[in-house]
C-alpha positions in Angstrom: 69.0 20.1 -62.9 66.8 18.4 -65.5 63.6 21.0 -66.1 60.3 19.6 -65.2 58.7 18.6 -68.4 55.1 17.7 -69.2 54.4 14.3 -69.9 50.9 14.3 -72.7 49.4 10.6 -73.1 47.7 9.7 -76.3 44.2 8.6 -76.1 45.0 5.6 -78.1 46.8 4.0 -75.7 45.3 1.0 -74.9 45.9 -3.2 -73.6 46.1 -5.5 -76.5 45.2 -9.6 -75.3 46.7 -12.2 -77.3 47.0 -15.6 -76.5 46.3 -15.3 -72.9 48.5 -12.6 -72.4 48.6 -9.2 -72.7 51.1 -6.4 -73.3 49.9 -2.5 -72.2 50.7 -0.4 -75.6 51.5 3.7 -73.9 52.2 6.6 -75.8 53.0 10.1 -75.0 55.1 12.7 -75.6 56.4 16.4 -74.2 54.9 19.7 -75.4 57.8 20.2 -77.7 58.5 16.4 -79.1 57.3 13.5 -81.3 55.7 10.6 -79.9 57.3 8.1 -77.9 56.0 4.6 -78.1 56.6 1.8 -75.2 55.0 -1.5 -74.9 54.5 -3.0 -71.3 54.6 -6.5 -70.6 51.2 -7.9 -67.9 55.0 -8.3 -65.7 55.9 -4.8 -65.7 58.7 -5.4 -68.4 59.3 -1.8 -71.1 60.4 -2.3 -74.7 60.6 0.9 -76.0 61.3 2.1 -79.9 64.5 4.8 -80.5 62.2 6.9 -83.0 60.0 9.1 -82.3 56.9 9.3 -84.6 55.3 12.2 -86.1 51.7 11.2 -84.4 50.5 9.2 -82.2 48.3 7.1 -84.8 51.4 6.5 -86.2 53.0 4.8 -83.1 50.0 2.9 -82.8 50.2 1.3 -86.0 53.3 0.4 -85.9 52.5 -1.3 -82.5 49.7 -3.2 -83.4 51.5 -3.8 -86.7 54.6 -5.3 -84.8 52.8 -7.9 -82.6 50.6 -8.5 -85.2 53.6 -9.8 -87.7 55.9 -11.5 -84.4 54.1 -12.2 -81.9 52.9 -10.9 -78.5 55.5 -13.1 -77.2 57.9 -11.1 -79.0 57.4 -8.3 -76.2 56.7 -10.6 -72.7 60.0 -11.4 -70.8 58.2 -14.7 -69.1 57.2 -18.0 -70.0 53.6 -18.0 -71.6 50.6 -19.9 -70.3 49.8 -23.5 -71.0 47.5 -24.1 -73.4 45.0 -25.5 -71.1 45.1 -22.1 -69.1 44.4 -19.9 -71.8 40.9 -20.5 -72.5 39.4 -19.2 -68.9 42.4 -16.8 -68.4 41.4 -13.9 -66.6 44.0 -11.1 -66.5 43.1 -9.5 -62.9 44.4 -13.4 -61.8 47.6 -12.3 -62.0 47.1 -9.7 -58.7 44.9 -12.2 -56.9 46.2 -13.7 -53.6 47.4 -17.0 -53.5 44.7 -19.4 -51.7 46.3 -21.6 -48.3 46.5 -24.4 -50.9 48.8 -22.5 -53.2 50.8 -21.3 -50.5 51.4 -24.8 -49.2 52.2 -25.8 -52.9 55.2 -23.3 -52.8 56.2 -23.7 -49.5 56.6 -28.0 -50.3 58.2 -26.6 -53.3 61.1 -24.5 -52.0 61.4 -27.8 -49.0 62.0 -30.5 -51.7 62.8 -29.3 -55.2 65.0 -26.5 -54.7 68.7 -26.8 -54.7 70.5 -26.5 -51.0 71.4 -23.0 -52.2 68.1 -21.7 -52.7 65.9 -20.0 -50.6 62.6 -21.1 -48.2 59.9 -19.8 -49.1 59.3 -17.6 -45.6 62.8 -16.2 -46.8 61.4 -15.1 -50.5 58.4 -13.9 -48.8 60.5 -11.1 -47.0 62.3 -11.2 -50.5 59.8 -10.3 -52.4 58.4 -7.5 -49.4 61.4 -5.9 -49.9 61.4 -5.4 -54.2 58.5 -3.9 -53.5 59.0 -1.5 -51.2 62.2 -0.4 -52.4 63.0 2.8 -54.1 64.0 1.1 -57.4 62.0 -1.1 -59.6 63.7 -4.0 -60.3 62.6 -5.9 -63.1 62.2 -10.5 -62.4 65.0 -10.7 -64.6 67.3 -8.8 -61.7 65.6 -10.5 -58.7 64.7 -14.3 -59.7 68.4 -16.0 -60.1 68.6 -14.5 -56.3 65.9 -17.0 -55.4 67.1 -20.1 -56.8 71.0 -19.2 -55.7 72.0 -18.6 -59.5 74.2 -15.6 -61.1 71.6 -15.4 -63.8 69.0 -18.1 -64.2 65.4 -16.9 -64.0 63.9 -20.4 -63.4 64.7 -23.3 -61.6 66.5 -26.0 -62.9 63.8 -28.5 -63.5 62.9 -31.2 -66.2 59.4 -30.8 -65.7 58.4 -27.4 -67.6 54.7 -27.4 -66.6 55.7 -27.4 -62.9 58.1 -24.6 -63.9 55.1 -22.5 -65.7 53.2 -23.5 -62.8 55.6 -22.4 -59.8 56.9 -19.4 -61.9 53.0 -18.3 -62.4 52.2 -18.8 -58.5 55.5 -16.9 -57.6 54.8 -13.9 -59.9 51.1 -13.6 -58.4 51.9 -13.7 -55.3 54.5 -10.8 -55.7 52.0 -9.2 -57.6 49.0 -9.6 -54.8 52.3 -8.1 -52.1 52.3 -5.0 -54.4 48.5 -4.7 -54.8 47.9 -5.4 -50.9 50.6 -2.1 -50.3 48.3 0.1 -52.9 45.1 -0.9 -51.1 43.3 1.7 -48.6 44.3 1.1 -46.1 47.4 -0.5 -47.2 47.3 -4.1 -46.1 50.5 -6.3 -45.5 50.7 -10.1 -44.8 54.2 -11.4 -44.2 54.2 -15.2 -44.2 56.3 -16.7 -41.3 56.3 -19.3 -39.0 54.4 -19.8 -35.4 56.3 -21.8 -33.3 55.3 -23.0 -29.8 58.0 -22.0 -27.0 57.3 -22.8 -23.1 53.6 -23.3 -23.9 53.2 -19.8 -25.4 53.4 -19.3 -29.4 56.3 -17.3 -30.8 56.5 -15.8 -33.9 59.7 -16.9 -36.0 60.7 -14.0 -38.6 63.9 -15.0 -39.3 64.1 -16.3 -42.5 61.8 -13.6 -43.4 63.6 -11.0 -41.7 66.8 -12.3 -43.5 65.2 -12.7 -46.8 64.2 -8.8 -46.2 67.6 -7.8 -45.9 68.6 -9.6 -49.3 66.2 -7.7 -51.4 67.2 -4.7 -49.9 71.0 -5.6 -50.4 70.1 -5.8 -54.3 69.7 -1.8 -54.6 71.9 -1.2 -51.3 72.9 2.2 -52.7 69.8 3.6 -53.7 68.6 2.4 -49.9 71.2 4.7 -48.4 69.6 7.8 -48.1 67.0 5.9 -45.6 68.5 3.8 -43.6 71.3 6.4 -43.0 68.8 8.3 -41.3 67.8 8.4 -37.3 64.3 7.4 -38.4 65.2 4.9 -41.2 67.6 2.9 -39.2 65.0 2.7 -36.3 62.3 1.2 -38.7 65.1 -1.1 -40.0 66.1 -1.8 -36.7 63.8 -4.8 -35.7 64.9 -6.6 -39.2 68.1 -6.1 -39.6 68.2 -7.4 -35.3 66.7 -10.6 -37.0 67.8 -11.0 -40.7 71.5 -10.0 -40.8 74.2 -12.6 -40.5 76.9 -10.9 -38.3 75.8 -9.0 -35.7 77.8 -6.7 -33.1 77.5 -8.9 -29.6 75.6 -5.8 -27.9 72.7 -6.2 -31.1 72.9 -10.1 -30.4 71.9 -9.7 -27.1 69.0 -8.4 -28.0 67.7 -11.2 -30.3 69.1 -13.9 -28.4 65.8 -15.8 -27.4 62.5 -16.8 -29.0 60.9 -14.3 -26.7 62.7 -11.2 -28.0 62.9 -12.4 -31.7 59.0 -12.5 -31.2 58.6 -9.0 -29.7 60.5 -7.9 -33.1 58.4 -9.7 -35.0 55.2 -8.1 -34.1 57.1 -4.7 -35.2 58.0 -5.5 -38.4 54.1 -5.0 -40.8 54.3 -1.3 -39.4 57.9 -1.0 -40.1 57.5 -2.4 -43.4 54.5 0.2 -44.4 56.6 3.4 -43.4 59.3 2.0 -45.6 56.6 1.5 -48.3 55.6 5.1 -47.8 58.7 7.0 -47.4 59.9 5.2 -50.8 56.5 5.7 -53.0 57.0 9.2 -54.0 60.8 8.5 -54.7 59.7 5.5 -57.0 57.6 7.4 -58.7 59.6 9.9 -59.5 62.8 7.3 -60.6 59.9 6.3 -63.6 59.1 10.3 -64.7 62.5 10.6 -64.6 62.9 7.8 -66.8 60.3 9.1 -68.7 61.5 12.2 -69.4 65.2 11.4 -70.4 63.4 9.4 -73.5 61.9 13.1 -74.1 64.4 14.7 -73.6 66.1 16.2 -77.1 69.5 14.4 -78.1 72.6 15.9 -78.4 74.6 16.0 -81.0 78.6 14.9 -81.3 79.7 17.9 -82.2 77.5 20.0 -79.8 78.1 21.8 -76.5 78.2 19.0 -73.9 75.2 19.8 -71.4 77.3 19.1 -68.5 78.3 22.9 -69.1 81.9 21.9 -69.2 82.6 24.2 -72.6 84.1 20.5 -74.7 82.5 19.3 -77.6 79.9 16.2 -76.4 82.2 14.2 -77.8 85.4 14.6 -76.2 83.1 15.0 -72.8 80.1 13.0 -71.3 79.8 11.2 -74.8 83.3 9.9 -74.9 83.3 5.9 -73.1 86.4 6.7 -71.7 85.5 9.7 -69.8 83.0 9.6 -66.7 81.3 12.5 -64.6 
């Protein structure tokens, strides 16, 4: 078992702005190491350096020293803003719900300039819902191809690169205003899905959320297990997975079989959603000190003890490739 170790953060650490972006520069260390330095993207995207330094005005310098000489861009994973958006750029934009005409922007978008493979937008909506939630942090580079229906490309295929900056920029915000409505008290969640009207009475249609839902969570599947193998986790799942899974076992069909019972799981799914969010927080934050604390952590040599405590040399054990624990 890893010992707990304290995590010090420099006072220098501070948010540099450069060309209407910015990049988060942290820097800390344990009680008995040098400073680690790690730059963080306005996306939530880590570059961190393999030294450690000797203090922590060092890191900083060689920070400041790094974008100064290539570029804030040199540290941001995503496109960067138009020109025309960089004058009035304000960085707390970035967490700021979309507006009904933005939303409509994005819907039309994923209706007529999406490839057949890609998703609606109700479906990235319970997408995105479900990134966040999740115990692992998945960075855009792991969840955006999943979108568009692509093994690896992080935007859509278009000619037109303002509309990509554009959609890209509205997509990111509004997974950024999902995450900032969770971390609000109380925590507030607003899934968008469709109303339709069904024997005079209005319905609520989840589906496509529902299924979108079940696709995020499908990207860390394992990592989910320990939930939704539970009594309590599969009943909070139950009324999306009723809705958003393909194949269903004819007694679970039944039960989502007309618009009437598809709306009645609806209506359960923004509570069922928050526990999920809760029961995953503390786990999530303890992934990133994890994290955190295997940069700390002292190296091991070749030729030393491997930690594992099986009595080889590092390198014969957990540091050979061809061996695995």
């Amino acid at each position: 078992m890893m010992e707990d170790i304290q995590i010090i953060h420099s006072p220098l650490e501070q948010r540099v702005e450069a060309d209407g972006r910015f990049v988060h520069i942290q820097i800390y260390r344990g009680e008995d190491s040098g400073w680690i330095l790690e730059v963080v993207d306005d996306l939530n995207n880590s570059t961190v350096w393999d030294d450690e330094f000797s203090t922590d005005q060092e890191a900083l310098n060689c920070a400041l020293n790094e974008i100064e000489s290539e570029g804030i861009e040199a540290f941001i994973d995503a496109p960067p803003l138009a020109h025309d958006q960089m004058m009035d750029f304000d960085p707390d934009q970035l967490f700021q719900p979309l507006s009904d005409e933005e939303l409509e922007v994005l819907e039309r978008f994923f209706i007529d300039e999406v490839p057949e493979n890609a998703m609606t937008f109700d479906r990235v909506d319970g997408f995105l819902h479900a990134v966040a939630v999740g115990p692992l942090t998945l960075m855009p580079s792991q969840w955006l191809p999943k979108i568009w229906g692509s093994d690896n490309g992080i935007m859509p295929e278009l000619e037109d690169f303002d509309r990509v900056q554009e959609i890209l920029g509205l997509l990111m915000r509004h997974y950024n205003a999902i995450i900032r409505g969770f971390q609000l008290s109380p925590p507030l969640i607003q899934p968008f899905w469709y109303i339709r009207e069904y024997e005079g009475q209005e319905v609520e249609d989840a589906e496509g959320w529902a299924g979108g839902f079940v696709d995020g969570v499908n990207l860390s599947a394992e990592a989910c297990k320990p939930l939704l193998e539970t009594e309590e986790g599969q009943s909070l799942y139950r009324p999306i997975r009723l809705l958003g899974e393909m194949e269903l076992e004819p007694e679970d069909f039944a039960l989502s079989s007309t618009p009437h019972q598809r709306h009645a799981l609806a209506v359960q799914i923004p509570q069922a959603v928050l526990a999920i969010y809760a029961h995953w927080l503390p786990v999530r934050h303890a992934n990133y000190e994890r994290e955190v604390a295997k940069r700390l952590a002292p190296k091991v040599g070749r030729n030393d003890a491997c930690p594992c405590g099986s009595g080889k040399k590092f390198k014969k054990c957990c540091g050979s490739p061809a061996v695995l624990h």
